[in-house]
VEXSETI-779614 format. One record per residue (C-alpha): residue number from 1; x, y, z. Coordinates in nm, 2 decimals. Layout:
REM residues N
NUM:X:Y:Z
...
This chain:
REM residues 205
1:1.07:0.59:2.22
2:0.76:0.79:2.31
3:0.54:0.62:2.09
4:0.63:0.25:2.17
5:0.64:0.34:2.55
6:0.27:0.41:2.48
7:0.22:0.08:2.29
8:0.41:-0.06:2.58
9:0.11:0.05:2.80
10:-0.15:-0.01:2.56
11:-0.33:-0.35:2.51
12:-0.40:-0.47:2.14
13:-0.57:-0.76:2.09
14:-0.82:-0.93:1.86
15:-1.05:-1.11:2.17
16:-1.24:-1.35:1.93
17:-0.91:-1.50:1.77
18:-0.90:-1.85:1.92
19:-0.55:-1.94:1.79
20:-0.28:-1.63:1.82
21:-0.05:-1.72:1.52
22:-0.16:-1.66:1.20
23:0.04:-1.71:0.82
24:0.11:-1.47:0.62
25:0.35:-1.47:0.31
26:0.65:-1.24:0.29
27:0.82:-1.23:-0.02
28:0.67:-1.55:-0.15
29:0.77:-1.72:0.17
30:0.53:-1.83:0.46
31:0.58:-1.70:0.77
32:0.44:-1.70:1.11
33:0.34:-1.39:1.32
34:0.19:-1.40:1.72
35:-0.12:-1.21:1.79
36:0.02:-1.03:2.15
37:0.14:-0.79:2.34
38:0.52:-0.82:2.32
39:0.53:-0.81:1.91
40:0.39:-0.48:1.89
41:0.66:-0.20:1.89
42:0.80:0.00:1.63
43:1.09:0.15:1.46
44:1.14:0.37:1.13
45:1.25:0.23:0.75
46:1.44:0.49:0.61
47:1.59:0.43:0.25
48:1.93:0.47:0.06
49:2.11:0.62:0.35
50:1.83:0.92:0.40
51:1.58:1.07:0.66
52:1.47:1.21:0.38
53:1.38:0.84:0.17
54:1.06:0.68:0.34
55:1.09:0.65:0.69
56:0.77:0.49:0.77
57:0.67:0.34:1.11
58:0.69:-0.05:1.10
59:0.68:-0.33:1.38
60:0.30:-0.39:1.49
61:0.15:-0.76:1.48
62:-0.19:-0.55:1.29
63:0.02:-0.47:1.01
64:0.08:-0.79:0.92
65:-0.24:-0.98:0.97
66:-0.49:-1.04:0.72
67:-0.74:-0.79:0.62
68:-1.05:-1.03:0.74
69:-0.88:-1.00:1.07
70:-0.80:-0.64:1.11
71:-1.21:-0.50:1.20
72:-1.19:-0.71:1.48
73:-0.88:-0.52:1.67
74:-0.98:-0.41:1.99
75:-0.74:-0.12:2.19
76:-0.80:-0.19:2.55
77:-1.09:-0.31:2.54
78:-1.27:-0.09:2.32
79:-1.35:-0.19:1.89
80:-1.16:0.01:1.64
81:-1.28:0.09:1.26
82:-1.04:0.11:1.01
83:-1.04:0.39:0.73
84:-0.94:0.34:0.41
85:-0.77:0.63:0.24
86:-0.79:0.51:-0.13
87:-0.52:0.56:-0.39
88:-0.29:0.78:-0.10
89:-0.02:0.83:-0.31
90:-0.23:0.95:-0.65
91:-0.38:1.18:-0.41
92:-0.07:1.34:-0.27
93:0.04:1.38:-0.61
94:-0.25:1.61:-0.73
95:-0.20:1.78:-0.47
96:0.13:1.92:-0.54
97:-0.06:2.01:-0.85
98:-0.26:2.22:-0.64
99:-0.57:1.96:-0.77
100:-0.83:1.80:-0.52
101:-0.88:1.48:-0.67
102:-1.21:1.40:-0.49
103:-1.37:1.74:-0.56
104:-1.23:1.78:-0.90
105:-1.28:1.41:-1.02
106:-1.44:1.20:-0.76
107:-1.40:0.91:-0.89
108:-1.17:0.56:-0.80
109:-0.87:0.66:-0.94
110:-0.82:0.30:-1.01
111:-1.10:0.26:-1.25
112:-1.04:0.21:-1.62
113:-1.22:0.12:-1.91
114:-1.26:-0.23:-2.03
115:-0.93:-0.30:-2.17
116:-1.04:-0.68:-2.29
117:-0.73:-0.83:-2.07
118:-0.90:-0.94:-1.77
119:-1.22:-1.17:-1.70
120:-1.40:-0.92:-1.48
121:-1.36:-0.58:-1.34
122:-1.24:-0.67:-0.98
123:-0.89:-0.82:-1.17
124:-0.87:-0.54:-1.39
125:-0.91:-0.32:-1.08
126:-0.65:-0.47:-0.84
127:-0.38:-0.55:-1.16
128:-0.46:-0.16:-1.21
129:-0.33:-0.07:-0.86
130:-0.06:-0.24:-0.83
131:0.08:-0.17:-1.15
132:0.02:0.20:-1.09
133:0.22:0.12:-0.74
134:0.49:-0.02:-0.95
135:0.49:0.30:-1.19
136:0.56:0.54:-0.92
137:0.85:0.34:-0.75
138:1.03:0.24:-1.05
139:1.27:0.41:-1.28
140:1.17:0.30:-1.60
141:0.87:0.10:-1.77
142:1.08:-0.24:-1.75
143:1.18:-0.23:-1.40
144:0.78:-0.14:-1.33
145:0.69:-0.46:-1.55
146:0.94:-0.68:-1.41
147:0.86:-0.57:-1.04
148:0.48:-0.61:-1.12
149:0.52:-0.95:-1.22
150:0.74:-1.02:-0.89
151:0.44:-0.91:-0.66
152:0.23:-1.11:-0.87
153:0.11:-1.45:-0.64
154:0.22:-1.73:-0.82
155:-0.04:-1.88:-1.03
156:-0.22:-1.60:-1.09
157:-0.30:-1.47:-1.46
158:-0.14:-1.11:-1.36
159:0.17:-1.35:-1.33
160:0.22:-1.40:-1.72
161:0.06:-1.06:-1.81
162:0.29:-0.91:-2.10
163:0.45:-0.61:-2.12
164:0.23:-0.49:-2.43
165:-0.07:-0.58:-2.19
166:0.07:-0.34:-1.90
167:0.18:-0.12:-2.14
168:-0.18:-0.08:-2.24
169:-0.27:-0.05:-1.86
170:-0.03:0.21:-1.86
171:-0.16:0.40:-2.10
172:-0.51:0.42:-2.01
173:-0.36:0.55:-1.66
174:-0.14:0.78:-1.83
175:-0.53:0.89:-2.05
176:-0.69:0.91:-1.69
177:-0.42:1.07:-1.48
178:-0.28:1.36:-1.75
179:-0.17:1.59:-1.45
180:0.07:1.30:-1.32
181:0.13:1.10:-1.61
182:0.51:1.27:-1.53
183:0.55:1.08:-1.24
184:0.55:0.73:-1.40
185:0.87:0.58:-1.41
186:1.02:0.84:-1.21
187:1.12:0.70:-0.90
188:0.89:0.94:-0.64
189:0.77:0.63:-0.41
190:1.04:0.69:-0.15
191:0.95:1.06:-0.17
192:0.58:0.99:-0.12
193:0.67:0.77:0.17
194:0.87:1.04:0.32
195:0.56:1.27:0.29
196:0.33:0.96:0.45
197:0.53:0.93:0.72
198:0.56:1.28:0.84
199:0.18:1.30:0.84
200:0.16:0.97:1.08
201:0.39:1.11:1.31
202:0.17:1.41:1.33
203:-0.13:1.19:1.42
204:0.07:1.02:1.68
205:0.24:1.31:1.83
């Protein structure tokens, strides 16, 4: 209640956007959102019945417009930046190892070796991330396949990617990420969200 009653008297806007709706797709279905200041408050998404299953904060107009649009949010009046904390959940995880990733490592935790499945690095890169996303919320290497290929865009080559070609993805994550190769297929997403969320209510308390 605190939080939205300061979005309440806050004003978010994108002041170069000539048209306030944009598209976006949700669940392979396109759907409008408003740019403006009455869809902008939030609740939490807890999961299976716990406070402690994600609980994230969810509601604002800015997280669901499109990336290109985001650098130009302005919070009355004044620009914002945006910072990109890459690979969030790999990160938490080494840390309950006790392992900083950036000083022990330092490098994208996305990044593999050519694995001779994709036409350029960029694809290999974001096929990568999402099928390590998959890995940590599933419960077994099927269910990760299956739910990669569901967040796949239609008509996209990761669409009809097999699983002996993310099973080779997986391995070469598995060869890269030995300290939480235990962590594939065993259902700590929620978890992880949990642990997300308590850090963003500290930064908005």
């Amino acid at each position: 209640n605190k939080y939205n009653d300061l979005l309440w008297h806050t004003f978010i806007d994108i002041p170069s956007l000539e048209d306030t709706k944009f598209d976006v797709e949700v669940d392979g279905e396109a759907k409008t959102f408003s740019v403006g200041q009455l869809d902008k408050f939030t609740r939490r998404i807890f999961n299976r019945g716990s406070v402690e299953c994600g609980g994230r904060f969810w509601g604002g107009w800015w997280q669901r417009c499109k990336k290109d649009l985001r650098p130009h949010i302005f919070i009355n009046n004044h620009p914002t930046i945006e910072v990109d904390f890459s690979g969030f959940h790999i990160i938490m995880l080494y840390a309950e190892e006790k392992i900083n990733y950036w000083k022990h490592f330092g490098t994208d935790p996305y990044e593999l070796p050519d694995l001779g499945i994709f036409e350029n690095s960029n694809q290999q890169r974001s096929t990568t991330k999402l099928l390590f996303l998959m890995l940590l919320n599933a419960k077994s290497e099927g269910e990760a396949y299956n739910a990669f290929r569901q967040n796949s865009e239609n008509g996209t080559p990761e669409k009809r990617l097999t699983n002996d070609q993310l099973s080779k993805i997986k391995a070469a994550l598995e060869e890269k990420h030995p300290h939480i190769r235990k962590h594939f297929c065993a259902d700590v997403g929620v978890r992880l969200m949990n642990k997300d969320a308590q850090i963003t209510e500290v930064i908005i308390e």
